[in-house]
RODO-2510 file (C-alpha; in nm, 4 decimals, decimal comma):
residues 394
     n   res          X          Y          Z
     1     x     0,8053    11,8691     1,1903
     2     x     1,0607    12,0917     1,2982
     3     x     1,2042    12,3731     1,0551
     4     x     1,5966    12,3719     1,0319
     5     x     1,8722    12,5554     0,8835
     6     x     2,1549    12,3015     0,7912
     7     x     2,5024    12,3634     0,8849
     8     x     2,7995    12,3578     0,7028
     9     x     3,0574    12,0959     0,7672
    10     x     2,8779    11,8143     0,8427
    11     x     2,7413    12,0075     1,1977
    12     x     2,3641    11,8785     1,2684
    13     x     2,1202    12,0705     1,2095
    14     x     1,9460    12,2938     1,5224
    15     x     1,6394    12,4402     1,5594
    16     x     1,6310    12,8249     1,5303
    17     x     1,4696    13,0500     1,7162
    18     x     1,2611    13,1762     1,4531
    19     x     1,1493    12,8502     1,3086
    20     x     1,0652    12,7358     1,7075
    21     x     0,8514    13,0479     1,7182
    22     x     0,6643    12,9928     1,4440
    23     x     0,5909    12,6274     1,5345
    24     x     0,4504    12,7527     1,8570
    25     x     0,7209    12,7037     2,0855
    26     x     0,9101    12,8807     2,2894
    27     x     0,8267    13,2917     2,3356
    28     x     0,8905    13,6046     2,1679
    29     x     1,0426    13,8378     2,4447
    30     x     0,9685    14,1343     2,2415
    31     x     0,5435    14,0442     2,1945
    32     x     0,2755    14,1709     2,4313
    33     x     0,2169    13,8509     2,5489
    34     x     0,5183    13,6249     2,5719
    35     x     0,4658    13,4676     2,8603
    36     x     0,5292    13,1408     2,9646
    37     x     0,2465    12,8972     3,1526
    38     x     0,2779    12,8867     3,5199
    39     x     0,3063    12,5187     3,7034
    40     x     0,3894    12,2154     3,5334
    41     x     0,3635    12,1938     3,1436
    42     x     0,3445    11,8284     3,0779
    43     x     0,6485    11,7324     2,7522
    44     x     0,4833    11,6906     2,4037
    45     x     0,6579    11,3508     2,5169
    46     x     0,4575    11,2136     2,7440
    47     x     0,2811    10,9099     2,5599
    48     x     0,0211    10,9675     2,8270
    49     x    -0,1281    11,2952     2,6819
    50     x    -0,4430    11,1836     2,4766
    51     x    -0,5249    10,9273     2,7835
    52     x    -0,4842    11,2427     3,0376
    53     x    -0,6688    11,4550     2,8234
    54     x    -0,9550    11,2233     2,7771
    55     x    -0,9566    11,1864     3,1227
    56     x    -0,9763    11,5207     3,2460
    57     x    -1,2156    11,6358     3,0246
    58     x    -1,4322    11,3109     3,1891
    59     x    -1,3919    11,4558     3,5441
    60     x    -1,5172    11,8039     3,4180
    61     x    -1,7954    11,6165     3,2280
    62     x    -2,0732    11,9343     3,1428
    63     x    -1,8363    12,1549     3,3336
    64     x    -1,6187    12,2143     3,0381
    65     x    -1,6489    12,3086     2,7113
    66     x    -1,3687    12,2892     2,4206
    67     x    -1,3647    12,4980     2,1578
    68     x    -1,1596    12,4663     1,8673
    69     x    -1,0965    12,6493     1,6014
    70     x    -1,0309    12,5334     1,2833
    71     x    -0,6545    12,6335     1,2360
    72     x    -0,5442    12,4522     1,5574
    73     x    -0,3863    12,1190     1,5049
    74     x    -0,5482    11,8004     1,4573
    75     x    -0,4139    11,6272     1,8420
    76     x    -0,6122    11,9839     1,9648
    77     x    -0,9206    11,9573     1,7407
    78     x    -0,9989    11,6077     1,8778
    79     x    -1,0966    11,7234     2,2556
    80     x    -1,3134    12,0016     2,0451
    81     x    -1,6571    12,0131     2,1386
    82     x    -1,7272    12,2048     1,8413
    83     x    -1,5532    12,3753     1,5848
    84     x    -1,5570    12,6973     1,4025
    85     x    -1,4842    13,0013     1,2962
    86     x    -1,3834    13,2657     1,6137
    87     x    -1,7274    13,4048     1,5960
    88     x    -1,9060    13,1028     1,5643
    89     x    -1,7295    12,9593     1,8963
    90     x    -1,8322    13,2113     2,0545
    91     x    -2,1533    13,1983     2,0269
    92     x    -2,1457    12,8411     2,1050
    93     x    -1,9970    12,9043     2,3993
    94     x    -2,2926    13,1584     2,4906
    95     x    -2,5086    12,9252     2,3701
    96     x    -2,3978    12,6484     2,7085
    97     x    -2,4830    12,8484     3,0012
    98     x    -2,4496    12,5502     3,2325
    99     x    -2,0659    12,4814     3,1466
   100     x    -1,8493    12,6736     3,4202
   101     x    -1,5312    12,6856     3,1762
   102     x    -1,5117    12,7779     2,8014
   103     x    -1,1658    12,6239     2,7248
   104     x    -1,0796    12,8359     2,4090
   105     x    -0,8278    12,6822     2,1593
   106     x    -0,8065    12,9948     1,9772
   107     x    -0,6082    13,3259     2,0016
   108     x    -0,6513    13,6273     2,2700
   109     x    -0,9174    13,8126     2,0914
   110     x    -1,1397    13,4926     2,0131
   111     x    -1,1381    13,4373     2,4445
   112     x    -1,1976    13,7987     2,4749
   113     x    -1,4671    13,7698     2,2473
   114     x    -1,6404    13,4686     2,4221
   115     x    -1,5971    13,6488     2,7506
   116     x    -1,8815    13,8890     2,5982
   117     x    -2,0986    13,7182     2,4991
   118     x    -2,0964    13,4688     2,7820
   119     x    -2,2159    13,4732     3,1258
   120     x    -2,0675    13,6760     3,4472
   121     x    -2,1399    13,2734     3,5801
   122     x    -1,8972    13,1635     3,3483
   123     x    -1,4725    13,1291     3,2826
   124     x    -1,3084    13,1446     2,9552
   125     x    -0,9482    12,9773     2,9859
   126     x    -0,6630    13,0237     2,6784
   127     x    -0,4611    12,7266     2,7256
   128     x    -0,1527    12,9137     2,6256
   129     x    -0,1700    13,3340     2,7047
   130     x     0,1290    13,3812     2,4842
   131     x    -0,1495    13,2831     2,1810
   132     x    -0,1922    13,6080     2,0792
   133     x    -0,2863    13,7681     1,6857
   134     x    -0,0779    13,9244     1,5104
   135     x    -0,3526    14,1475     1,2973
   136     x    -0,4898    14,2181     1,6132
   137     x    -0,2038    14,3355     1,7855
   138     x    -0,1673    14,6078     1,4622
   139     x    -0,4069    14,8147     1,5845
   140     x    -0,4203    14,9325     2,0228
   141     x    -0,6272    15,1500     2,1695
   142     x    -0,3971    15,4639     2,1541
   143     x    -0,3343    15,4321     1,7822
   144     x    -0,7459    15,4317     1,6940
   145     x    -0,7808    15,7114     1,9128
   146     x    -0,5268    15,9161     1,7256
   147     x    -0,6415    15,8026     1,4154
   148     x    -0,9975    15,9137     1,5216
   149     x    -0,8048    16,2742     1,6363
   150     x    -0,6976    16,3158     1,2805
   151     x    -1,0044    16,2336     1,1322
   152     x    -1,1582    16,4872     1,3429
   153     x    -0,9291    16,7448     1,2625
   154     x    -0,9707    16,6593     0,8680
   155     x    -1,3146    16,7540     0,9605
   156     x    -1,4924    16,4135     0,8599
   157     x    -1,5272    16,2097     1,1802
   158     x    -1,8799    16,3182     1,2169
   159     x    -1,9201    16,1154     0,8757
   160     x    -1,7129    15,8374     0,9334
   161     x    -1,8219    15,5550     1,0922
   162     x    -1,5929    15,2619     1,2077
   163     x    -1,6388    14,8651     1,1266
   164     x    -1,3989    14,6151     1,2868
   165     x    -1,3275    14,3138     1,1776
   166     x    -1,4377    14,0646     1,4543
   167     x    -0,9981    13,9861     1,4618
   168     x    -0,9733    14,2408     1,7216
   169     x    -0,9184    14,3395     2,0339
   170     x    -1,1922    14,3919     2,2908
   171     x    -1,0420    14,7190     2,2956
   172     x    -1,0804    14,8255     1,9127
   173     x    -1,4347    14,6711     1,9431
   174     x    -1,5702    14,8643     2,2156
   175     x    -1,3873    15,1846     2,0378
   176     x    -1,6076    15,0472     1,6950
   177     x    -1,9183    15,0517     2,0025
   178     x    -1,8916    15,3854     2,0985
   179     x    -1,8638    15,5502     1,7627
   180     x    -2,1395    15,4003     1,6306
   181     x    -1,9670    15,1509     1,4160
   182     x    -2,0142    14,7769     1,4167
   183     x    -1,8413    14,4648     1,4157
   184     x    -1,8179    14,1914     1,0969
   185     x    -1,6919    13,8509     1,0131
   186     x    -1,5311    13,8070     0,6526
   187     x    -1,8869    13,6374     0,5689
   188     x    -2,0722    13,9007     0,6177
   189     x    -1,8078    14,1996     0,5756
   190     x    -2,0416    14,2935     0,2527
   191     x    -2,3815    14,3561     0,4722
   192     x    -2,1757    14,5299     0,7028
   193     x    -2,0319    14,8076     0,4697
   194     x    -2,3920    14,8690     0,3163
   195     x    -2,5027    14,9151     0,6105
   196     x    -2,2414    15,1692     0,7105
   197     x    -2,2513    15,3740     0,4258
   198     x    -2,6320    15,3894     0,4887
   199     x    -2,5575    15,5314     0,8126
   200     x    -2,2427    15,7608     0,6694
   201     x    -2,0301    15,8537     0,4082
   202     x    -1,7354    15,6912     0,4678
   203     x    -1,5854    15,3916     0,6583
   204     x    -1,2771    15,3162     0,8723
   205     x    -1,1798    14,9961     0,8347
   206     x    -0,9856    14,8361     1,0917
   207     x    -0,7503    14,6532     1,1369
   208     x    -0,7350    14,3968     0,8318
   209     x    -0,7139    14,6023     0,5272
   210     x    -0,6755    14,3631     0,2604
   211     x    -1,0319    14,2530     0,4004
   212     x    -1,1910    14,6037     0,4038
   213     x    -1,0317    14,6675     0,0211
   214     x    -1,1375    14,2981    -0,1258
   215     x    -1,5112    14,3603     0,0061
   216     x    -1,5258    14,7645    -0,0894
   217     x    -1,3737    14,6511    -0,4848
   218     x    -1,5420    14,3437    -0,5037
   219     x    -1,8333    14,3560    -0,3456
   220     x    -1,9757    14,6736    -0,3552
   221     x    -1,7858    14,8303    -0,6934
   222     x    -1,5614    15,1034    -0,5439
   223     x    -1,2595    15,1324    -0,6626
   224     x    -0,9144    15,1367    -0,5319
   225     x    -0,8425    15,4446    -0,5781
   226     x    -1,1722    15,5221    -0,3269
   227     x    -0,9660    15,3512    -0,0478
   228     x    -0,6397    15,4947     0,1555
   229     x    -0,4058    15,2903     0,3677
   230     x    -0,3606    15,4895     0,7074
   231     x    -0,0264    15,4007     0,8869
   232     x    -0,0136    15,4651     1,2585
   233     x     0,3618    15,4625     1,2467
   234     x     0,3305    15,7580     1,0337
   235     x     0,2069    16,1483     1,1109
   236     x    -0,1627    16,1689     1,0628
   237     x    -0,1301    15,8160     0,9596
   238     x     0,1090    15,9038     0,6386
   239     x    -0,2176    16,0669     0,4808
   240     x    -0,2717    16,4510     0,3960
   241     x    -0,6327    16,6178     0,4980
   242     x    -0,7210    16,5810     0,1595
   243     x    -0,6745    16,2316     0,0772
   244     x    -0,8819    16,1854     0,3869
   245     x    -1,1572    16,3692     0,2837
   246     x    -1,1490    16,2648    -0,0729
   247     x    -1,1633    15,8477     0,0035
   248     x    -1,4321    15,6418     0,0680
   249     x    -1,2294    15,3572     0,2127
   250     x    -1,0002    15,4563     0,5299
   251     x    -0,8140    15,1134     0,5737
   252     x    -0,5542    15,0716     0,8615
   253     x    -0,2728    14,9356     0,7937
   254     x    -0,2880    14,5612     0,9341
   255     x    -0,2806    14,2318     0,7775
   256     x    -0,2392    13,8906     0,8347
   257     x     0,0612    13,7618     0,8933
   258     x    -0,0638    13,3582     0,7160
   259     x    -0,3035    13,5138     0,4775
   260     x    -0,0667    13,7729     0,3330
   261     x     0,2303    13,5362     0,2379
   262     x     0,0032    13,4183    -0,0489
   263     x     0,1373    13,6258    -0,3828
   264     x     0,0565    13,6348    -0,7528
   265     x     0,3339    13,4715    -0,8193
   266     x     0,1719    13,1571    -0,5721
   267     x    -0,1314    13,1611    -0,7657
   268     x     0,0261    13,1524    -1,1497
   269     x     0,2754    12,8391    -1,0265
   270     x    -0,0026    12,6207    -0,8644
   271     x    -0,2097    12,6544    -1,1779
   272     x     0,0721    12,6030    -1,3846
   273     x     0,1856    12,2850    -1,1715
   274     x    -0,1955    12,1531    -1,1734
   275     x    -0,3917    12,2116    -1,4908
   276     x    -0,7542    12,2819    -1,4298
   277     x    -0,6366    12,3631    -1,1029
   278     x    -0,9537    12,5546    -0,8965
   279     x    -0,7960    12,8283    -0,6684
   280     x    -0,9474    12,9061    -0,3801
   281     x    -0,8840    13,1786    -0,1448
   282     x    -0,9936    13,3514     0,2234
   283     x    -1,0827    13,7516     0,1581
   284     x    -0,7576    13,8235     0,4074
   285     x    -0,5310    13,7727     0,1121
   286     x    -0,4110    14,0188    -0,0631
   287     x    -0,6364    14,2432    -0,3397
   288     x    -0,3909    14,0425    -0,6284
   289     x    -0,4280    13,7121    -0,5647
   290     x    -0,8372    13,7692    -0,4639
   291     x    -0,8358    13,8969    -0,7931
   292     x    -0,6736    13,6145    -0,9593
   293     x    -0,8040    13,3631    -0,7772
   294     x    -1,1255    13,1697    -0,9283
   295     x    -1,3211    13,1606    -0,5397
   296     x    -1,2938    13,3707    -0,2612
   297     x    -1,4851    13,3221     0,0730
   298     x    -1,4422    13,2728     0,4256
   299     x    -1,3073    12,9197     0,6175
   300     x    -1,7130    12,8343     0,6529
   301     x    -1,7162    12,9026     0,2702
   302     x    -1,4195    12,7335     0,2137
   303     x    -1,5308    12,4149     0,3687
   304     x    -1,8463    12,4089     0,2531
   305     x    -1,7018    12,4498    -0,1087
   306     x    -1,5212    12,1555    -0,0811
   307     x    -1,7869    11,9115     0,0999
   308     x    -1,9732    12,0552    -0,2130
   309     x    -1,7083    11,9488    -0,4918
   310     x    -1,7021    11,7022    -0,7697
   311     x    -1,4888    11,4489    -0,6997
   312     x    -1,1644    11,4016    -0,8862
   313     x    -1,1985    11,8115    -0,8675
   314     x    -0,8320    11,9795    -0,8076
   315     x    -0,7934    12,2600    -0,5864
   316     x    -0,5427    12,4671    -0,4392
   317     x    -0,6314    12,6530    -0,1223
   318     x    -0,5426    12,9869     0,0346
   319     x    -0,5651    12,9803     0,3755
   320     x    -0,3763    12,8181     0,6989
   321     x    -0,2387    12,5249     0,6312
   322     x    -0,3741    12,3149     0,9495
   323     x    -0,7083    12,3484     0,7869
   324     x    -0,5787    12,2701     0,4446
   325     x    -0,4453    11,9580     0,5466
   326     x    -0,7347    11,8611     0,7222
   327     x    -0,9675    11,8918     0,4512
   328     x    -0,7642    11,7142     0,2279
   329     x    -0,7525    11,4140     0,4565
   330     x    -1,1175    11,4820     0,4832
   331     x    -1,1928    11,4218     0,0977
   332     x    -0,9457    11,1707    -0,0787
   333     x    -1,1646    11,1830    -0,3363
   334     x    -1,0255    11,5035    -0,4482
   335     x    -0,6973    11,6817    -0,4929
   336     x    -0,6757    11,9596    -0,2228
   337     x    -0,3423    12,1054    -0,2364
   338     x    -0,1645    12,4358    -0,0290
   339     x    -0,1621    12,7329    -0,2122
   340     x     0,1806    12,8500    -0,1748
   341     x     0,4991    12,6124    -0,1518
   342     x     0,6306    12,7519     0,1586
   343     x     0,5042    12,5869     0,5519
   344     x     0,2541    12,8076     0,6307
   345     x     0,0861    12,8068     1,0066
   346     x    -0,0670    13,0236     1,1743
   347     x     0,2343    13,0838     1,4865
   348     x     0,0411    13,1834     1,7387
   349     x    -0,2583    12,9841     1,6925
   350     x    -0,0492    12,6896     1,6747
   351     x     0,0852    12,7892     2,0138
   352     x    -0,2230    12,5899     2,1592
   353     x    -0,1077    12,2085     2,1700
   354     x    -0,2394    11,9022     2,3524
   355     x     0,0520    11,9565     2,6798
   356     x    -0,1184    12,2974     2,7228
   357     x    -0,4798    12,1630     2,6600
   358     x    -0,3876    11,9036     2,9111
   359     x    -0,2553    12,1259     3,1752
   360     x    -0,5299    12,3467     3,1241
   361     x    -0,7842    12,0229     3,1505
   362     x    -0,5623    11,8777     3,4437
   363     x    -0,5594    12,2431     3,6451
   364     x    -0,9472    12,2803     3,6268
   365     x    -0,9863    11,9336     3,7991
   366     x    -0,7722    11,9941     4,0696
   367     x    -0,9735    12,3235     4,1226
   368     x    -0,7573    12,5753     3,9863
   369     x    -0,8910    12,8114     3,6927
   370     x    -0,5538    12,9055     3,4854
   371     x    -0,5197    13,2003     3,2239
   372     x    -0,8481    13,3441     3,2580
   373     x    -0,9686    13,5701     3,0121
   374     x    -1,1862    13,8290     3,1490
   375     x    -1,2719    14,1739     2,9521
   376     x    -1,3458    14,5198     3,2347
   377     x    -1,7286    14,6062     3,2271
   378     x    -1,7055    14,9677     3,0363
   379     x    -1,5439    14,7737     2,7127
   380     x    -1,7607    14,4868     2,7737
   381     x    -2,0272    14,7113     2,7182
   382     x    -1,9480    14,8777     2,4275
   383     x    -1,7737    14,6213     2,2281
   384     x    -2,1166    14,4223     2,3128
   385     x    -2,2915    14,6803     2,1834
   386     x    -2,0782    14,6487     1,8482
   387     x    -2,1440    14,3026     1,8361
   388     x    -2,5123    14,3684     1,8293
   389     x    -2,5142    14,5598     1,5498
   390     x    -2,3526    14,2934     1,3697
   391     x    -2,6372    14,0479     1,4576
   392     x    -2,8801    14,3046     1,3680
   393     x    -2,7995    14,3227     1,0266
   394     x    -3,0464    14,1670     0,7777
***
């Protein structure tokens, strides 16, 4: 399905830039990593693309593994090996020391991520480098370090002590490593900030902060006004010494870009469409609709909820809308509808189709290792060390 703006006059309608961009085609010249694959890209066209597919990944045999996650599309999901959450792949992918290449249908950070924890043996290809994240690209190197400046200078670094969500850069990791801090997924984003605030008195949050607020108010009973939104666009991140030293909760200002389209407004017109409606919403959305939703947990949670439902159960869910419609095809038993009324894919993530997965497939069997993800030693180390934390906690 193609998005379109309809002309006046009769004039057919044309694709527009925007709506190609956030189908995954095309490339933004203005993002980090607009770039276009090298060599041949076979056309979505090509009537020959599941039968190439299937046949590369043949030729690799145990050479290969495929991960997907669960917000690519269904023609990607099929060539999977497993599926999962970006944490969960990656451990997968540590878990097959004898494949040579991790193919990662993911985004940047989820490769980066797998580079980690896998082998110096092994090669973790992106299908498509222009998949990128848009919550990870909030937060770079320079800006932490600047935000870790004025946190110094406000006299609390030495009590502050980072967690990152695991949608980050290898970069904002290894920062989170070397500060003591540690790494979470939005399942176990609770554990994480008890265990932080064991360690010190107050967290920085980065980069998701409708995640850090949701789990602080929710989960652990602070309150909102214990959390502050710190803007890197802004001087000393729009925040005054004392609000700094007065919160509990130092969120950065980062979001994502699928997760926070869903609004009040979303929730109170599905349940007013579908009476006895169940909503159902990931812990990225914003602290409103968590709040008014009836669930909240992560896409593991969500999917379990779901295998677990009565059925003739209703349900609306908040989250991206490849996995919505996946699950609903995956229980006809019950009515699983999307959240919000608008299209609502993840852009980048659906950058990764089946001409790239096949070029990617194709490129390994001729002997040639495309887009190759590989994170420097000195952040490898630290953003490991992160990482272990994380698996450390109870």
């Amino acid at each position: 399905m193609t998005t379109t703006i309809t002309e006046p006059h009769g004039v057919d309608p044309t694709p527009t830039p925007l709506a190609l961009l956030l189908l995954g085609r095309e490339a933004d010249p203005n993002s980090e990593r607009g770039v276009e694959c090298p060599g041949d890209l076979p056309p979505a066209s090509d009537p020959n693309l599941v039968e190439r597919a299937r046949a590369a990944k043949a030729a690799l045999g145990e050479r290969v593994f495929v991960l997907g996650h669960h917000y690519q599309r269904d023609e990607v999901i099929e060539f999977a090996d497993v599926t999962g959450d970006s944490f969960k792949l990656a451990r997968d992918a540590a878990a097959r020391p004898e494949a040579e290449f991790i193919v990662f249908c993911g985004v940047h950070f989820m490769a980066e991520s797998a580079d980690i924890l896998t082998s110096e043996k092994q090669q973790v290809v992106l299908p498509d480098l222009a998949a990128g994240c848009s919550m990870a690209d909030m937060a770079t190197a320079e800006q932490v370090a600047e935000c870790w400046d004025v946190l110094t200078d406000a006299g609390i670094a030495d009590v502050t002590v980072p967690v990152s969500y695991m949608n980050s850069s290898a970069d904002i990791k290894a920062f989170t490593g070397r500060h003591g801090g540690t790494i979470c997924t939005s399942s176990n984003a609770q554990r994480a900030l008890e265990w932080a605030f064991e360690q010190g008195q107050k967290v920085l949050f980065l980069p998701d902060q409708h995640l850090g607020r949701n789990t602080a108010v929710r989960d652990l009973g602070l309150s909102l006004d214990d959390c502050v939104v710190y803007n890197p666009h802004k001087p000393g991140g729009g925040l005054t010494a004392e609000q700094l030293r007065d919160a509990k909760m130092i969120l950065w200002r980062g979001h994502c870009s699928v997760h926070g389209r869903f609004s009040l407004d979303s929730v109170n017109d599905v349940r007013e469409r579908i009476p006895g409606v169940t909503v159902l919403v990931h812990p990225e959305c914003k602290h409103e609709v968590v709040a008014a939703a009836d669930m909240v947990g992560s896409t593991e949670y969500i999917i379990k909820a779901l295998d677990a439902a009565e059925p003739g159960s209703k349900w609306a869910i908040g989250t991206e809308l490849n996995l919505v419609r996946r699950l609903a095809k995956a229980h006809p038993d019950k009515e699983i509808v999307f959240l919000d009324r608008t299209v609502c894919f993840c852009s980048t993530m659906n950058r990764i189709d089946l001409p790239h997965l096949v070029w990617a497939l194709e490129s390994l069997v001729e002997g040639r290792v495309p887009n190759v993800i590989t994170v420097d030693p000195e952040t490898e180390k630290y953003a490991k060390a992160a990482l272990d934390r994380m698996l450390a906690l109870p």
